[in-house]
LUMTI-57309 format. One line per 2 residues: number of its first residue (from 1); for each residue x, y, z of N, C-alpha, C. Coordinates in nm, 3 decimals. Example, Ala and Ser with C-alpha at 12.3 -4.5 7.8 and 13.67 -1.06 7.14 Angstrom:
REM residues 2
1	1.319:-0.569:0.780:1.230:-0.450:0.780:1.320:-0.330:0.780 ~ 1.285:-0.225:0.708:1.367:-0.106:0.714:1.290:0.003:0.787 .
REM end
This chain:
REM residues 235
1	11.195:7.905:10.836:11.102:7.918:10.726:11.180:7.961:10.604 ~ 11.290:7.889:10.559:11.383:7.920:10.459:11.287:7.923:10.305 .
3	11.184:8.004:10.316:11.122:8.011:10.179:11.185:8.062:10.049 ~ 11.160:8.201:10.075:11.251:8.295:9.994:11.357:8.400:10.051 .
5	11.342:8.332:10.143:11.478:8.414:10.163:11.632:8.390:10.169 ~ 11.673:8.306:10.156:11.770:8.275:10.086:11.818:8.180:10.026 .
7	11.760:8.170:9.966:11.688:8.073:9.830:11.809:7.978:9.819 ~ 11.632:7.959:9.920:11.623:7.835:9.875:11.484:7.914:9.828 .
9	11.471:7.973:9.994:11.448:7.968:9.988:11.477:8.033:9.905 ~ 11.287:8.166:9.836:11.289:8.169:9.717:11.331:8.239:9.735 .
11	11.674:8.036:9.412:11.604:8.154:9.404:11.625:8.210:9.555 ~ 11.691:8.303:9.552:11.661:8.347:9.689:11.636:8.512:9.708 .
13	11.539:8.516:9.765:11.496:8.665:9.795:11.513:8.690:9.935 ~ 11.582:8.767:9.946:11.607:8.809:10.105:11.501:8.846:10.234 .
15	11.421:8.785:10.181:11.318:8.806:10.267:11.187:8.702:10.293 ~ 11.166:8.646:10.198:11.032:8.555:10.285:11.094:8.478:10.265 .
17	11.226:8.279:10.330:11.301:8.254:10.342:11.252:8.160:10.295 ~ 11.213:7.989:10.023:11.256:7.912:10.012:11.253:7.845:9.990 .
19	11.409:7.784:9.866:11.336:7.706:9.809:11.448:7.578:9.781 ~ 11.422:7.462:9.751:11.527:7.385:9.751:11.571:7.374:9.607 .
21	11.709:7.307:9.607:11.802:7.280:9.534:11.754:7.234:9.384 ~ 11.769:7.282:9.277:11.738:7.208:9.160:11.811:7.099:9.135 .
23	11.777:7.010:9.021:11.887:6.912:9.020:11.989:6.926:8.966 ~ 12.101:6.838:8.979:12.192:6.859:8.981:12.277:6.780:8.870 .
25	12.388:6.786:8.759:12.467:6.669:8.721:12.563:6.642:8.753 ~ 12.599:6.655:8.876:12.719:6.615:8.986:12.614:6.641:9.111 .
27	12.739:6.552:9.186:12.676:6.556:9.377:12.743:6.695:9.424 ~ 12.695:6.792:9.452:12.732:6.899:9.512:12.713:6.923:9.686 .
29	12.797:6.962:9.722:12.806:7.035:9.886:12.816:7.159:9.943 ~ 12.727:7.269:9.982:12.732:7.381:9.986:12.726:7.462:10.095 .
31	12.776:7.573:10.082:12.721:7.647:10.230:12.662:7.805:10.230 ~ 12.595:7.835:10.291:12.587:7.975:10.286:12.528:8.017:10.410 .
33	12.570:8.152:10.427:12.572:8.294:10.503:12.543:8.393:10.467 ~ 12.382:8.451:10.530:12.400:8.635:10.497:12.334:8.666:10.603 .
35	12.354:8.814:10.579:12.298:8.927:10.661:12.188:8.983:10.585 ~ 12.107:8.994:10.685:11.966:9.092:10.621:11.913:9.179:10.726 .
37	11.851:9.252:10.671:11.806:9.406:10.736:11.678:9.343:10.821 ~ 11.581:9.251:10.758:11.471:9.192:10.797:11.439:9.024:10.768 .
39	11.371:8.918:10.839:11.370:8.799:10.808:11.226:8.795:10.770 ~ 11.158:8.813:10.668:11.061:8.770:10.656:11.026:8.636:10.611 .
41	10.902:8.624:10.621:10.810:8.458:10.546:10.758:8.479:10.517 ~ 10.689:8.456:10.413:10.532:8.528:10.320:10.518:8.610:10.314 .
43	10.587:8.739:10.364:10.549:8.850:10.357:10.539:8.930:10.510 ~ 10.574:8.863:10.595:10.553:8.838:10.703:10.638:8.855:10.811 .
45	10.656:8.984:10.889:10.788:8.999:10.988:10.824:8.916:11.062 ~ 11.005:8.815:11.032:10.994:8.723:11.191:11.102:8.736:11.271 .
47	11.203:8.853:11.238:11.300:8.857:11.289:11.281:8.994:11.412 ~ 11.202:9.076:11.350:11.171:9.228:11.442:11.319:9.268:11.436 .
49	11.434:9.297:11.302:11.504:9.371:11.297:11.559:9.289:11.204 ~ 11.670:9.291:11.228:11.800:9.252:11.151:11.824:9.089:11.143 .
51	11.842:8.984:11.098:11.885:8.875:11.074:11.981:8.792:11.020 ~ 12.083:8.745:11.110:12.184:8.648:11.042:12.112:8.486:11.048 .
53	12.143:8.478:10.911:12.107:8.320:10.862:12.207:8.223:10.776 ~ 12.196:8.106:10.785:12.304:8.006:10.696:12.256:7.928:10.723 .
55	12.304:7.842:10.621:12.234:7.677:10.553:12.368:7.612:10.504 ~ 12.319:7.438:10.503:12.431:7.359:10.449:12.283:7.280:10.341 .
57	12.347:7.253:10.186:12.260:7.173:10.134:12.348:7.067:10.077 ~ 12.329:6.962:10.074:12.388:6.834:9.941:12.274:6.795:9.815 .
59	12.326:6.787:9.695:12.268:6.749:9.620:12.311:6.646:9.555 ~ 12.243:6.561:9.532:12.284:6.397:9.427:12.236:6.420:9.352 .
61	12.344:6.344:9.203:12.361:6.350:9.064:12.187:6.278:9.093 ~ 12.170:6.197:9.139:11.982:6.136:9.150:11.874:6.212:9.124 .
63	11.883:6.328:9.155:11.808:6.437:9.215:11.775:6.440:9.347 ~ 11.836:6.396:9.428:11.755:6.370:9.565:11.885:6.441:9.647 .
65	11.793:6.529:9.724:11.898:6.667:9.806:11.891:6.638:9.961 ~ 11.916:6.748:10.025:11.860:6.766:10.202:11.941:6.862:10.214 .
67	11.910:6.931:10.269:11.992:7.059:10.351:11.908:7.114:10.467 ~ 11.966:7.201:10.540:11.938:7.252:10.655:11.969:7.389:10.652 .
69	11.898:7.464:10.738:11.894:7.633:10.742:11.887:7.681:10.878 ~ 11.923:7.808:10.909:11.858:7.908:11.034:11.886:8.035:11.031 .
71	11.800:8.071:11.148:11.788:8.229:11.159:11.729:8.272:11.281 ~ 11.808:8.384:11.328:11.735:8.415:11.441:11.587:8.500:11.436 .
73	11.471:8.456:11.490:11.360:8.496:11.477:11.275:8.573:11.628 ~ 11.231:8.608:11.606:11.077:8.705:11.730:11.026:8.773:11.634 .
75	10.900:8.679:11.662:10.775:8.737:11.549:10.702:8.708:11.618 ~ 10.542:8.801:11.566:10.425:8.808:11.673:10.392:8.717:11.716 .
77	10.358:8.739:11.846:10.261:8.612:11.935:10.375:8.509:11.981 ~ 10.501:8.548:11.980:10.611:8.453:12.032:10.649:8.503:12.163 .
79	10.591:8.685:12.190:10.635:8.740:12.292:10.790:8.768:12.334 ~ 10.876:8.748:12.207:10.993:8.737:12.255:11.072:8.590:12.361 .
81	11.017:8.484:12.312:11.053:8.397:12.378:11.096:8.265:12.251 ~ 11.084:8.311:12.170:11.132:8.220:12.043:11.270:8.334:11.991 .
83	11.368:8.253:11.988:11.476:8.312:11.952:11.531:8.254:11.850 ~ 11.522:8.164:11.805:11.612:8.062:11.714:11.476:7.916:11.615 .
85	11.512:7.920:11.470:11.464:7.851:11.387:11.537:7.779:11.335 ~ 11.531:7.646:11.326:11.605:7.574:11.261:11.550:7.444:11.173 .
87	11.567:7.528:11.020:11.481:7.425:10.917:11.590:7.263:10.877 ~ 11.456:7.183:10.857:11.582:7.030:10.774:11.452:7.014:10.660 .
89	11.495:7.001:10.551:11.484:6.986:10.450:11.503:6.877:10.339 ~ 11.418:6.781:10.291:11.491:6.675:10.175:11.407:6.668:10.047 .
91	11.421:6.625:9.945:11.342:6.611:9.901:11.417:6.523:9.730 ~ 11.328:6.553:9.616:11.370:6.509:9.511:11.357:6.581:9.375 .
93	11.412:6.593:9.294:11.412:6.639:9.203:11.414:6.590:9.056 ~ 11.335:6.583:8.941:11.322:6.525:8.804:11.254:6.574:8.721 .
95	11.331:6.585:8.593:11.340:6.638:8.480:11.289:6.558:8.366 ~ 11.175:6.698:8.305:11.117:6.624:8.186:11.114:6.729:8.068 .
97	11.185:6.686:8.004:11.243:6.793:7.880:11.261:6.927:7.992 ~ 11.222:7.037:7.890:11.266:7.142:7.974:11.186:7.193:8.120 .
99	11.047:7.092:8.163:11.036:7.050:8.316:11.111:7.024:8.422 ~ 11.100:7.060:8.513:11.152:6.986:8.659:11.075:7.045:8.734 .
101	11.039:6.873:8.806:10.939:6.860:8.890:11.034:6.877:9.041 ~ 10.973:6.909:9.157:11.017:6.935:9.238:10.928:6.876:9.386 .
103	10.923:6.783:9.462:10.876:6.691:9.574:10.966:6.678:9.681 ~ 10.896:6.717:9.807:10.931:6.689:9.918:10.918:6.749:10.032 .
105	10.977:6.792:10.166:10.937:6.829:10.246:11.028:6.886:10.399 ~ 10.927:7.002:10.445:11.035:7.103:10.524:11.017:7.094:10.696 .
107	11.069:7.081:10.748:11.060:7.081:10.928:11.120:7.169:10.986 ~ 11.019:7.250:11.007:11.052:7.371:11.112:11.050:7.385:11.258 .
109	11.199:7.400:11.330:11.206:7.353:11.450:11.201:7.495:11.518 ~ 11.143:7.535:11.641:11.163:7.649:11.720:11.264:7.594:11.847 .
111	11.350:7.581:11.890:11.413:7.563:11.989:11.368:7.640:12.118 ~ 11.326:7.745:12.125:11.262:7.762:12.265:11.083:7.777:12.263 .
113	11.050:7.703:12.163:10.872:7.707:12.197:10.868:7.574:12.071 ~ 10.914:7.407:12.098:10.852:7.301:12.008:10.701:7.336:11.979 .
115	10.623:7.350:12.069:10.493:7.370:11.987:10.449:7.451:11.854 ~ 10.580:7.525:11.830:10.530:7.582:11.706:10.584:7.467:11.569 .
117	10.659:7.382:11.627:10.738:7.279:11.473:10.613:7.214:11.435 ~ 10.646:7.241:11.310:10.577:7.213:11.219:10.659:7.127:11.077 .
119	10.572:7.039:11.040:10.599:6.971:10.921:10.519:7.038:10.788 ~ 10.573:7.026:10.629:10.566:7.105:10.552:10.578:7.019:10.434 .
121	10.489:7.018:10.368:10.511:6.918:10.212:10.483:6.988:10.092 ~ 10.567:7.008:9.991:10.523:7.079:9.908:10.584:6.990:9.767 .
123	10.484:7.036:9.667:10.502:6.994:9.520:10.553:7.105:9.444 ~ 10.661:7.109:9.351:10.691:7.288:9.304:10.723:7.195:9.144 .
125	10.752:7.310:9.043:10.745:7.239:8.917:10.878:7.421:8.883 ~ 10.893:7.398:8.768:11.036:7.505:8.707:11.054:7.467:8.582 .
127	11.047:7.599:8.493:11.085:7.599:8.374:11.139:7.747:8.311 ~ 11.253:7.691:8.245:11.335:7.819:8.234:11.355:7.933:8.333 .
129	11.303:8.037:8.331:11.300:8.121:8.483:11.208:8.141:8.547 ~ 11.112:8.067:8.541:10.986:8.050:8.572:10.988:7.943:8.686 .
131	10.940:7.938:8.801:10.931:7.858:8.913:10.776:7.866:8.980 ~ 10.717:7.738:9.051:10.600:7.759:9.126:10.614:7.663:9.196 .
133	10.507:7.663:9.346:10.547:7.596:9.390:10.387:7.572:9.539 ~ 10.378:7.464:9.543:10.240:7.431:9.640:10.296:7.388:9.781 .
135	10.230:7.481:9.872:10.269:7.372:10.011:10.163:7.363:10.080 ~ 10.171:7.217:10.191:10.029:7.192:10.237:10.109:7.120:10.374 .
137	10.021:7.188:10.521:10.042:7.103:10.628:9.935:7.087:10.704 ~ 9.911:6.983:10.794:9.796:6.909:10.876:9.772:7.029:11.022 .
139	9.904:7.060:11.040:9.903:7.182:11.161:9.952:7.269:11.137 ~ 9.921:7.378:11.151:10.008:7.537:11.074:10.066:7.537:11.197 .
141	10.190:7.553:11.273:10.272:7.622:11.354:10.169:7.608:11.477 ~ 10.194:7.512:11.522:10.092:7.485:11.643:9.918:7.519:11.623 .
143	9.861:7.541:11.522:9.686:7.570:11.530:9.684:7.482:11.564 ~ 9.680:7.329:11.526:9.629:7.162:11.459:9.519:7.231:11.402 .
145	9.539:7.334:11.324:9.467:7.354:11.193:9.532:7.349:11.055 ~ 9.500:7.317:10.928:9.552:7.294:10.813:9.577:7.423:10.736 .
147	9.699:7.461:10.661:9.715:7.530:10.595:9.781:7.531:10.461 ~ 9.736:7.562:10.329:9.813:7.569:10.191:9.897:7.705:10.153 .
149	10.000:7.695:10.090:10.053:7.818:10.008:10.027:7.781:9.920 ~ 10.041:7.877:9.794:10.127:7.854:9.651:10.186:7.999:9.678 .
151	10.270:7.980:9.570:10.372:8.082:9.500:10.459:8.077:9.395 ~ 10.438:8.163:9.290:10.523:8.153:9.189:10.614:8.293:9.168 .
153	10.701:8.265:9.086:10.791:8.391:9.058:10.860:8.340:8.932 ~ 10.946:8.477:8.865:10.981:8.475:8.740:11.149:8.563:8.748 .
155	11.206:8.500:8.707:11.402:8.525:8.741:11.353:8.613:8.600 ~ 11.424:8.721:8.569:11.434:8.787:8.468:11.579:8.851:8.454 .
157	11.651:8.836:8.440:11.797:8.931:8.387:11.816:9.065:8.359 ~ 11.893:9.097:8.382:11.881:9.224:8.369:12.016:9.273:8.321 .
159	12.145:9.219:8.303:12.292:9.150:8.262:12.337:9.012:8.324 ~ 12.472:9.040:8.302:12.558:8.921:8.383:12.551:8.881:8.493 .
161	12.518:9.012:8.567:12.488:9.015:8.747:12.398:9.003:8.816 ~ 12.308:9.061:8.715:12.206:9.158:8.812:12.074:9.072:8.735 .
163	11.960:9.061:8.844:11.829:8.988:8.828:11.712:9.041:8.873 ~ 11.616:9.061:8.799:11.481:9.123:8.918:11.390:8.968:8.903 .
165	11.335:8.966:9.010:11.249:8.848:9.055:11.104:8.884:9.096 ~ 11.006:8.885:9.046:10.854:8.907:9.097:10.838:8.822:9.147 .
167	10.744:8.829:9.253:10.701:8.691:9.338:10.559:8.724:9.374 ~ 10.483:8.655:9.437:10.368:8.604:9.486:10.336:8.500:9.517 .
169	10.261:8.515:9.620:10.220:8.405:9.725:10.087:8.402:9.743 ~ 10.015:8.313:9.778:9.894:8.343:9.856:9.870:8.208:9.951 .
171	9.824:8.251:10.090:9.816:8.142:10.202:9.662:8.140:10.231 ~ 9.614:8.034:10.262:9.495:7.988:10.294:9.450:7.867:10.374 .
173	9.317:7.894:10.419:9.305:7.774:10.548:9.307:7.811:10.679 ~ 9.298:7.745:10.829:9.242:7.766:10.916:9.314:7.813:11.002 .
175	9.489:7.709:10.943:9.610:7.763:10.986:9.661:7.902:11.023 ~ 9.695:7.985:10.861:9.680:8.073:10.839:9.598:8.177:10.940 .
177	9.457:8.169:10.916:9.379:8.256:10.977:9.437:8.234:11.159 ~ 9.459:8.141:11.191:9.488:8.147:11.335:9.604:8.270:11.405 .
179	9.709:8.192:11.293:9.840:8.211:11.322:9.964:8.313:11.248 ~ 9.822:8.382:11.151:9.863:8.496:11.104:9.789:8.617:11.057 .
181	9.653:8.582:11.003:9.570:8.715:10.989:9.505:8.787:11.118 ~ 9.459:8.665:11.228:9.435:8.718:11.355:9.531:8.793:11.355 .
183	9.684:8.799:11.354:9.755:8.919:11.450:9.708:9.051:11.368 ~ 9.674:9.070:11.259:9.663:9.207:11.228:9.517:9.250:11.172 .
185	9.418:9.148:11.220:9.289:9.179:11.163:9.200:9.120:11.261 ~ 9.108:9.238:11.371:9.010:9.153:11.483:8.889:9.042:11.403 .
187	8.869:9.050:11.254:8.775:8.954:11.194:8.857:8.937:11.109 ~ 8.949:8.805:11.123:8.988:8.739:11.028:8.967:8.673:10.914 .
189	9.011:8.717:10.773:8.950:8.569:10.691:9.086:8.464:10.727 ~ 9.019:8.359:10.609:9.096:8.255:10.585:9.253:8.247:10.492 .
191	9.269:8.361:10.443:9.355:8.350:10.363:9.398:8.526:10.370 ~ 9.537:8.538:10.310:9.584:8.623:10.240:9.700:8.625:10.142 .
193	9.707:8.759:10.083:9.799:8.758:9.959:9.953:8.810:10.001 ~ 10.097:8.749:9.976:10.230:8.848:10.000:10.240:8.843:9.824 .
195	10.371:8.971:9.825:10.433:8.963:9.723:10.557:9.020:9.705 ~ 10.663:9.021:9.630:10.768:9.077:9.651:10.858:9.089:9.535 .
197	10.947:9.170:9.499:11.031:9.271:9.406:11.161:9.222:9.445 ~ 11.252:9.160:9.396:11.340:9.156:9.416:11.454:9.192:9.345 .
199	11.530:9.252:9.370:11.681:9.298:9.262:11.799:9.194:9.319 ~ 11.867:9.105:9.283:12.030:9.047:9.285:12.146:9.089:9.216 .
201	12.216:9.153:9.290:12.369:9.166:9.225:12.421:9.036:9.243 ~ 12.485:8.942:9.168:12.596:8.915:9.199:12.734:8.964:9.165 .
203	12.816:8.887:9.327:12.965:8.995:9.350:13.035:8.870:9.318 ~ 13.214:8.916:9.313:13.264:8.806:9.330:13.275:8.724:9.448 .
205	13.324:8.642:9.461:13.390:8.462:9.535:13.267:8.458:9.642 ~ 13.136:8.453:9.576:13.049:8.403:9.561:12.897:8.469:9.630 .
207	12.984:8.615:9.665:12.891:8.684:9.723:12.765:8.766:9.619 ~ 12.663:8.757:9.721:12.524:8.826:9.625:12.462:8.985:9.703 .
209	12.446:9.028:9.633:12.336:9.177:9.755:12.247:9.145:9.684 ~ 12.113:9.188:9.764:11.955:9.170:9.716:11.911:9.333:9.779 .
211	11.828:9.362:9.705:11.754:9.464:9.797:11.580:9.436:9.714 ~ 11.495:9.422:9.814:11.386:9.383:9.786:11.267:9.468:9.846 .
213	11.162:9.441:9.803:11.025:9.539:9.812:10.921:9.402:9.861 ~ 10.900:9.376:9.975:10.814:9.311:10.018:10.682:9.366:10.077 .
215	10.574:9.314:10.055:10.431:9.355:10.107:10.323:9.227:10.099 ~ 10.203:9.260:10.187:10.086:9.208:10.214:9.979:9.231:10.177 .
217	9.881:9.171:10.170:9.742:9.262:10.198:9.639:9.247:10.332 ~ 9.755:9.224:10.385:9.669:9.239:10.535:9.681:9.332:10.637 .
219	9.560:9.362:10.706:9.491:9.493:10.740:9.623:9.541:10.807 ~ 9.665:9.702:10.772:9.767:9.768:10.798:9.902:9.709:10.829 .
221	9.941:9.645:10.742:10.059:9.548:10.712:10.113:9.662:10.579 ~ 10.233:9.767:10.652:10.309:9.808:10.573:10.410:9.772:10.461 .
223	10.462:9.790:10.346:10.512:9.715:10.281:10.667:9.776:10.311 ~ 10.790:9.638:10.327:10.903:9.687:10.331:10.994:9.680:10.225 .
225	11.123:9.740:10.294:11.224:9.730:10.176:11.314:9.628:10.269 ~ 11.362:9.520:10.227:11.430:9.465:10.270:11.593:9.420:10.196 .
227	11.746:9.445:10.288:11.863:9.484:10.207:11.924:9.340:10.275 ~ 12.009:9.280:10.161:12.077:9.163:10.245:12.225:9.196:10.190 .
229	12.297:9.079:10.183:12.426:9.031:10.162:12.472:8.888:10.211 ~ 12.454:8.763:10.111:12.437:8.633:10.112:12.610:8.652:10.065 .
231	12.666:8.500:10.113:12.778:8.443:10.012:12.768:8.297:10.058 ~ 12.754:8.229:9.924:12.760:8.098:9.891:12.898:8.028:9.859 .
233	12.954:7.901:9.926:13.048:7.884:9.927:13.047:7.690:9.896 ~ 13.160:7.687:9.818:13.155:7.498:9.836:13.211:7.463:9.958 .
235	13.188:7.341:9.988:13.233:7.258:10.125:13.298:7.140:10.062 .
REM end
């Protein structure tokens, strides 16, 4: 679930894991690796501790990308029998004046429980440091019920290095309610809200620290602090 967390997901915030590649004016090849204290998604615990994750992305001078991600995960209702996530990713990218539109779509594989893979389509749009972004699937993570996100956030500077990132999310639909407000609410609704604080250093030869403030609003869903250390590298 490479949302925002290492942004791709979202931009990357060390914690709800994402977002893909802007475009590009060269074909680029990339890689990255970090460590984080916690793996969240939406707001949402999936690692139950600590998480190593990395991704490979390509981007064409076209706009048209693909990359791939993972992370080790056990999150509720997996019982400890889902150990490993592994996202593929493609999509396209195009620019209209200071617009870019953003189309395409995410596949989330569980290697020890397929019934949770899920397919993922989302429309996202970006301007200046401003990003948003819609997703919509036919089965949330095994319901065969339907579920939407949105989420937007705002890159703000803070110097040369350093960035704070607001975020918000909100999930909705039948999906959702199955396969995530049930675990922490005996009368579920249909939807809820994440959101998250993010700070980025960047270090040198290509390393980043994040330390972030993630939370929910679902029933006794504590809010965390979540600490990483990403480094992005060419291939």
């Amino acid at each position: 679930m490479h949302l925002l967390t290492s942004f791709p997901a979202a931009a990357f915030i060390a914690a709800a894991s994402l977002a893909a590649p802007a475009a590009a004016t060269a074909s680029t090849a990339t890689g990255n690796v970090g460590a984080f204290s916690e793996y969240l998604y939406r707001g949402v615990e999936q690692s139950n501790g600590a998480a190593i994750q990395g991704g490979i992305d390509y981007a064409h001078d076209s706009g048209l990308y693909i990359g791939t991600w993972a992370s080790n995960t056990d999150f509720a209702g997996s019982q400890g029998t889902v150990s490993d996530e592994i996202d593929v990713y493609g999509g396209c990218t195009h620019s209209f004046g200071a617009v870019t539109i953003d189309v395409g779509a995410y596949f989330y594989y569980y290697r020890d429980d397929t019934s949770l893979d899920t397919i993922e389509y989302y429309l996202g749009l970006s301007a200046g440091r401003f990003g948003a972004k819609a997703y919509y699937t036919g089965d949330y993570f095994g319901t065969d019920e339907d579920g939407f996100y949105v989420t937007a956030n705002y890159a703000l500077p803070l110097g040369d290095t350093l960035a704070l990132t607001p975020q918000v999310g909100y999930s909705v639909g039948d999906g959702p309610r199955a396969f995530v407000v049930a675990a922490f609410d005996p009368e579920p609704s249909d939807h809820y809200l994440d959101y998250s604080l993010t700070l980025t250093k960047t270090l040198d030869d290509g390393l980043s620290f994040s330390l972030a403030l993630i939370g929910t609003d679902l029933h006794d869903d504590d809010e965390k602090v979540v600490v990483g250390l990403k480094k992005t590298f060419e291939l």
